[in-house]
C-alpha positions in Angstrom: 43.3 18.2 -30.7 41.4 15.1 -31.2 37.8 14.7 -31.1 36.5 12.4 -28.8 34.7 9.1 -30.0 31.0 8.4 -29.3 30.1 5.4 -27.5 28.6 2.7 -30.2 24.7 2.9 -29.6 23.7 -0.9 -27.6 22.2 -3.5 -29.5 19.2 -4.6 -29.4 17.3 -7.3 -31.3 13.3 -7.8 -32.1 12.5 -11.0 -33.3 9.4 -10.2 -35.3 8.7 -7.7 -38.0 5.0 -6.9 -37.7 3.1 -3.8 -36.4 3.8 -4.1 -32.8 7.4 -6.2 -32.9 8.5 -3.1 -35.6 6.5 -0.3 -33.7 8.5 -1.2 -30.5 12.1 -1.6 -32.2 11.2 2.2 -33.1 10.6 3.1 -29.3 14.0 0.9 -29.0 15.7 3.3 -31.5 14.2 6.2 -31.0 15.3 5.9 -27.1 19.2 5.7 -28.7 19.5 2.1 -29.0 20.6 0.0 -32.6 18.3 -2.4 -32.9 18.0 -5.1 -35.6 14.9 -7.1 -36.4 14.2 -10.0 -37.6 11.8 -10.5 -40.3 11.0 -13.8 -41.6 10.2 -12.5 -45.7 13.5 -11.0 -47.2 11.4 -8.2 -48.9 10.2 -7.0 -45.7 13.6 -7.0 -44.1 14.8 -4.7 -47.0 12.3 -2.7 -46.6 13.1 -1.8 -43.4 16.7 -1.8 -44.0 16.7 0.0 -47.3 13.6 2.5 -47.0 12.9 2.9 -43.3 9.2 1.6 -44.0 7.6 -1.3 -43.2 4.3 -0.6 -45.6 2.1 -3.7 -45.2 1.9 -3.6 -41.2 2.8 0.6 -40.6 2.1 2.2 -43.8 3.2 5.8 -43.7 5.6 5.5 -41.2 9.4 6.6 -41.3 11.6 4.7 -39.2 14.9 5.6 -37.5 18.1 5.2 -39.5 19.7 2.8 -36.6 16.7 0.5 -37.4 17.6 -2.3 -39.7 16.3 -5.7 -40.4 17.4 -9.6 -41.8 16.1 -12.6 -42.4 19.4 -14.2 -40.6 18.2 -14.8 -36.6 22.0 -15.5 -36.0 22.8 -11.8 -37.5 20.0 -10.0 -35.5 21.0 -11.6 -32.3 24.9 -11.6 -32.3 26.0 -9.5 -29.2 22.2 -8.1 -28.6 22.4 -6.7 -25.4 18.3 -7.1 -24.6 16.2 -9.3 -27.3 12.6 -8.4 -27.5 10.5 -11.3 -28.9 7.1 -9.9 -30.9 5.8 -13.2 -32.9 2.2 -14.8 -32.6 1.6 -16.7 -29.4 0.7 -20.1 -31.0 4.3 -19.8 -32.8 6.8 -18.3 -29.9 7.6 -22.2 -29.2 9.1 -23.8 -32.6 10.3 -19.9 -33.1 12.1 -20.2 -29.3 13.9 -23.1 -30.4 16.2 -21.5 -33.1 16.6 -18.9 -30.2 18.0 -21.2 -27.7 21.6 -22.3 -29.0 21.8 -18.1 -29.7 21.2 -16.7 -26.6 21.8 -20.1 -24.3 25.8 -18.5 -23.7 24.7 -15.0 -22.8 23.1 -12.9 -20.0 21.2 -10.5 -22.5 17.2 -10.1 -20.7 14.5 -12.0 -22.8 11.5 -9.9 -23.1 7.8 -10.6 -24.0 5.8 -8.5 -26.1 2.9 -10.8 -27.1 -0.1 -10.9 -25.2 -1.7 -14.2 -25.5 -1.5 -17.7 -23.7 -0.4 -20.9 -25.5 -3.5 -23.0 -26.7 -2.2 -26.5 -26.0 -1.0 -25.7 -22.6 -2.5 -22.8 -21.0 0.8 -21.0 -20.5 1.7 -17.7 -20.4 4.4 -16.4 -22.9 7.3 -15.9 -20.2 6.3 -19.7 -19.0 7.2 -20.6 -22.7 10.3 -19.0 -23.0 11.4 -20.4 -19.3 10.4 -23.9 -20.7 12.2 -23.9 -23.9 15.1 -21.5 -23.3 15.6 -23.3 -19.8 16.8 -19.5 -18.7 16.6 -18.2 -15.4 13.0 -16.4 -15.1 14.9 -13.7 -13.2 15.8 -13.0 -16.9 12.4 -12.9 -18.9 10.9 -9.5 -18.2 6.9 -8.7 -20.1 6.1 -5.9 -21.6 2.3 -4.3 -21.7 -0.1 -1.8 -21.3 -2.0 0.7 -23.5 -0.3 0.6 -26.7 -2.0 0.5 -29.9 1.0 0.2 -32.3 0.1 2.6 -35.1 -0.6 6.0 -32.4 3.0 4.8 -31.0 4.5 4.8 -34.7 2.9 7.8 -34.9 4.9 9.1 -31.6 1.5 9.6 -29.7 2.8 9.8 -25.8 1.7 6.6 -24.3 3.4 4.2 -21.2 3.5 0.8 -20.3 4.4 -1.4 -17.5 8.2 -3.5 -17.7 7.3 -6.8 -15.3 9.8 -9.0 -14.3 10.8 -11.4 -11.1 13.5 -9.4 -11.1 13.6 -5.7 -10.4 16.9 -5.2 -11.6 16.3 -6.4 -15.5 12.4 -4.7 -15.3 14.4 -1.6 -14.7 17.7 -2.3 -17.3 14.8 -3.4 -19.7 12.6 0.1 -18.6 15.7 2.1 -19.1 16.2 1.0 -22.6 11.9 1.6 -23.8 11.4 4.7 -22.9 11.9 8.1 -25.4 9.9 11.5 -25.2 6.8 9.9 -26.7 7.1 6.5 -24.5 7.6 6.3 -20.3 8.1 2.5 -18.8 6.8 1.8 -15.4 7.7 -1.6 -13.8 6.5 -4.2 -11.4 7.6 -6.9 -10.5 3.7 -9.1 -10.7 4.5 -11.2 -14.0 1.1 -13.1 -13.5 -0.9 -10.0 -13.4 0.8 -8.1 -16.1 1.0 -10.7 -18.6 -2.7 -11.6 -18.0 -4.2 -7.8 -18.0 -2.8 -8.1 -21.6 -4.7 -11.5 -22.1 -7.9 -10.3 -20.7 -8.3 -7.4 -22.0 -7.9 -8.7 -25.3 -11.4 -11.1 -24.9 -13.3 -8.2 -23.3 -12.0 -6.4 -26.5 -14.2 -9.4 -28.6 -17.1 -9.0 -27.1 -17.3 -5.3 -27.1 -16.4 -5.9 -30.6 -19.1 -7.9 -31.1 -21.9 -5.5 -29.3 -20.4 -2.8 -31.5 -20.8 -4.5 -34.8 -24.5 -5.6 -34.1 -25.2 -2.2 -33.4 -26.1 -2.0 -29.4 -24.9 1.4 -28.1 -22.5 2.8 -25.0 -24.5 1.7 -22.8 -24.2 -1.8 -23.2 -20.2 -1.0 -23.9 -19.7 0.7 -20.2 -21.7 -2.6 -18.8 -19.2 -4.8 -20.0 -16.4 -3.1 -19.6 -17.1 -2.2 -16.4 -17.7 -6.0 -15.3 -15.1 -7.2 -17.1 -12.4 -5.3 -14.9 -14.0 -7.9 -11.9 -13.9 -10.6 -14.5 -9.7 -9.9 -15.1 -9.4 -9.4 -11.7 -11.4 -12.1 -10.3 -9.6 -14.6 -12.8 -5.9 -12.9 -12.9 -5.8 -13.0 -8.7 -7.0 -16.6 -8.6 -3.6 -17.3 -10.6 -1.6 -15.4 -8.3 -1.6 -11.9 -9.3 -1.8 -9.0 -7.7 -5.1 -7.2 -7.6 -3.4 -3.7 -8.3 -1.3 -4.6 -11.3 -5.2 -4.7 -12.9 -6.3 -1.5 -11.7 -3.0 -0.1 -13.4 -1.5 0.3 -17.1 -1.3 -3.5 -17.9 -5.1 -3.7 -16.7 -7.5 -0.9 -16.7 -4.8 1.0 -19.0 -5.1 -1.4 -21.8 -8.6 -2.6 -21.2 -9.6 1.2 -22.2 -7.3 1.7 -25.5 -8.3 -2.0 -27.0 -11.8 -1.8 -25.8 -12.6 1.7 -27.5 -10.2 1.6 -30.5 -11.2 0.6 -34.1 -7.2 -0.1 -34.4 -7.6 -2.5 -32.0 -7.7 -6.2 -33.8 -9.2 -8.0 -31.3 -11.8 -5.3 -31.2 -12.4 -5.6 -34.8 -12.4 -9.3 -35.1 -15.2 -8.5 -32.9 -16.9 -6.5 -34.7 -16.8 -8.9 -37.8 -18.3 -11.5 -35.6 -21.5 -8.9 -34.5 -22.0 -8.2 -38.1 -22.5 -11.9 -38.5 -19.2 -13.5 -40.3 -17.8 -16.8 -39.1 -15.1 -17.3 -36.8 -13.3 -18.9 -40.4 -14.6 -15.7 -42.6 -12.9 -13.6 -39.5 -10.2 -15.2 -39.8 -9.4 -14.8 -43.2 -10.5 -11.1 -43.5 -7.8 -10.5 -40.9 -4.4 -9.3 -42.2 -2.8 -9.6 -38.6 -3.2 -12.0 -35.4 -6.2 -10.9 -33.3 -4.7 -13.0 -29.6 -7.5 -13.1 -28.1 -9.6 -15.2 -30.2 -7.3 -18.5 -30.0 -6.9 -17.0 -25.9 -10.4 -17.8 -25.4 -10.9 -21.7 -24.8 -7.2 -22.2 -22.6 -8.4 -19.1 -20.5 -12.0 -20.4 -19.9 -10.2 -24.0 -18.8 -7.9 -21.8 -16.7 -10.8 -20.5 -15.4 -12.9 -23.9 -14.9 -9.3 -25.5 -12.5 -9.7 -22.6 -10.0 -13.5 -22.0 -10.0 -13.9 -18.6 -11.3 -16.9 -17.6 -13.3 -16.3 -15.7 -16.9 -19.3 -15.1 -18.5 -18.0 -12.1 -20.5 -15.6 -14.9 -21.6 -18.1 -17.6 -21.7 -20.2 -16.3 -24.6 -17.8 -14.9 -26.3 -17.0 -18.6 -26.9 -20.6 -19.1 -27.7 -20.6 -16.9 -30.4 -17.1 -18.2 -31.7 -18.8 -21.8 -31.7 -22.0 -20.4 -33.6 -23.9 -21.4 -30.4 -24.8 -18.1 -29.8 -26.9 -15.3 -31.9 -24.4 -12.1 -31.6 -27.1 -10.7 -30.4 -27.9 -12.2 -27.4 -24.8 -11.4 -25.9 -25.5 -9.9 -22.4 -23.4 -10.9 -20.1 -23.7 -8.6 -18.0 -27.3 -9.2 -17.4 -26.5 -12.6 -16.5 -27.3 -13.7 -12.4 -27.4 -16.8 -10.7 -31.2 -15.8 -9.6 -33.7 -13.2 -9.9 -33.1 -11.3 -6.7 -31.2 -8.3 -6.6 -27.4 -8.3 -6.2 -24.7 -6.1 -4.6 -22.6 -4.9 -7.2 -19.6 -6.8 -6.1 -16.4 -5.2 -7.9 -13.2 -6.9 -6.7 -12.8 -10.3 -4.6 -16.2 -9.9 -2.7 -16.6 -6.2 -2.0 -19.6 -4.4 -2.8 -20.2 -0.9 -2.4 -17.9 1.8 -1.3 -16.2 2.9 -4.1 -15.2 -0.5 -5.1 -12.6 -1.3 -7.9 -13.6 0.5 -11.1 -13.4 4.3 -8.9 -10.1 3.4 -7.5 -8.6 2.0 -10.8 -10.0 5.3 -12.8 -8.6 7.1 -9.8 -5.2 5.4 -9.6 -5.1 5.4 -13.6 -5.5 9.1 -13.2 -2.9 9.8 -10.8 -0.5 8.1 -13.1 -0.6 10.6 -15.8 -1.2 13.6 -13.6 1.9 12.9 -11.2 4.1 10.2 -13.9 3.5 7.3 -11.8 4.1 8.9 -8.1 0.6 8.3 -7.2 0.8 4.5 -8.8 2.7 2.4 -6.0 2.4 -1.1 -7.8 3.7 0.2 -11.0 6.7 2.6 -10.3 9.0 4.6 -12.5 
């Protein structure tokens, strides 16, 4: 009698070979899919082919044998079924133009794991790859939420959010990321998702920065506290929806980067508090930190539809060597001395207000796996 033949595992391709672009074709493989990466340094891609290591971005970690890698972007995207894209922000659009002719004659979903908004234009990443691909958006999904890359590598049970236009590729792309250590939600508010993982990123700075000139937890809940109304003040002046902040792509990922030495953003941060140069920072970085080259488009964004960022603002300051790191306080800044309401969402003040019901919807999203989370479902 004949044994019956198993069903080739689906392709998938990650363009992108550092901690989070490898970290995710893990989830990818882990979750019973073949995925190929692409790696732009020949070493690296037979590392990850050869060893199962990628040592300079995940040291440590073993990767799954249907993980492999090349340097050949026409190899790693032949008959991908979903392509993941995981390259710095300021690069996606030359990189997106030796994408098109490859995936311009096929259906596969396009899906955004950078967090960042182009410099030159303000755009977000899924505006970039509808620009240059010229694709439907109904086939760009985002991907975000709390996910440090090295506790995921390390199979540390995490979730994130799957946004898309539309809620059939959120879901075939949600389907595909998810494993016993990793659960996808999805959504379909692109805007808010892919700008909770922008925001976050500059509130992540200037905690950062606090930390490294020494000010205590305190000043750390202040912040982080009123930058949930900054990101949500900003993100639903672009169109978002106010939930998607209060949820894993917000709140979620505004806790992990703001609190987390593995954060980059965070420790760029930190360098800057301590008193290096935005240059020095630079170079002591071995990996991208978004959020600093996020800082001047989001602040123009910001300027077009008349929403205040002061969080924001002197982060810039301290960027532009303007500002002493230590006389960052922006949450002690007030358009006069008399007292304030503490307004915390478009206006409110009082009763509970955003920060209780995010912690509270945050909550219920762990305790019940997302039944208790109606913008972000399962």
């Amino acid at each position: 009698m004949s044994r019956k033949h198993e069903a080739p595992a689906p392709k998938v391709a990650v363009v992108g070979a550092g901690s989070w672009g490898t970290t995710f074709g893990k989830i990818l493989a882990d979750g019973g899919a073949s995925v190929v990466m692409w790696a732009r340094r020949p070493e690296l891609a037979a590392e990850i082919t050869e060893s199962k290591r990628n040592s300079r971005y995940l040291s440590g970690i073993n990767l799954p044998r249907t993980m492999t890698a090349t340097t050949s972007l026409a190899e790693a995207l032949d008959g991908a079924e979903q392509v993941y894209l995981s390259i710095p922000s300021q690069a996606l659009r030359e990189n997106l133009a030796d994408v098109k002719p490859l995936v311009e004659n096929t259906g596969a979903p396009i899906v955004s794991l950078m967090k960042g908004v182009e410099k030159s234009t303000g755009l977000r990443m899924s505006q970039v790859i509808e620009q240059v691909l010229l694709c439907d958006p109904s086939r760009i999904a985002v991907a975000s939420g709390p996910n440090l890359a090295l506790e995921i590598a390390r199979e540390q049970p995490t979730a994130a959010v799957i946004s898309s236009l539309s809620p059939e590729t959120a879901e075939a792309v949600a389907r595909r990321a998810r494993n016993r250590y990793f659960r996808s939600f999805v959504n379909t508010d692109v805007i808010g998702t892919e700008f909770g993982g922008v925001l976050k990123n500059l509130i992540a700075v200037a905690i950062g920065i606090v930390d490294g000139v020494g000010y205590g937890e305190n000043t750390k809940a202040s912040i982080i506290t009123r930058g949930l109304v900054e990101m949500t003040d900003f993100a639903v002046a672009q169109g978002a929806q106010p939930e998607t902040l209060q949820g894993l792509a917000g709140l979620g990922d505004l806790i992990a980067t703001c609190q987390s030495p593995l954060s980059r953003n965070n420790t760029a941060g930190r360098l800057l508090g301590q008193g290096f140069g935005y240059q020095d920072v630079v170079k002591q970085m071995q990996q991208t930190a978004e959020g600093l080259a996020s800082v001047a488009p989001v602040l123009q964004l910001a300027r077009e539809v008349g929403v205040d960022m002061p969080i924001v603002r002197q982060v810039k300051m301290v960027l532009d060597g303007t500002m002493d790191p230590r006389d960052i306080a922006p949450h002690l800044t007030t358009d006069d001395d008399q007292p304030q309401g503490e307004r915390t969402q478009n206006d409110q003040t009082g009763g509970g207000g955003a920060l209780r019901r995010a912690l509270q919807r945050a909550f219920d999203q762990f305790r019940h796996g997302g039944r208790g989370a109606a913008g972000d479902r399962p």
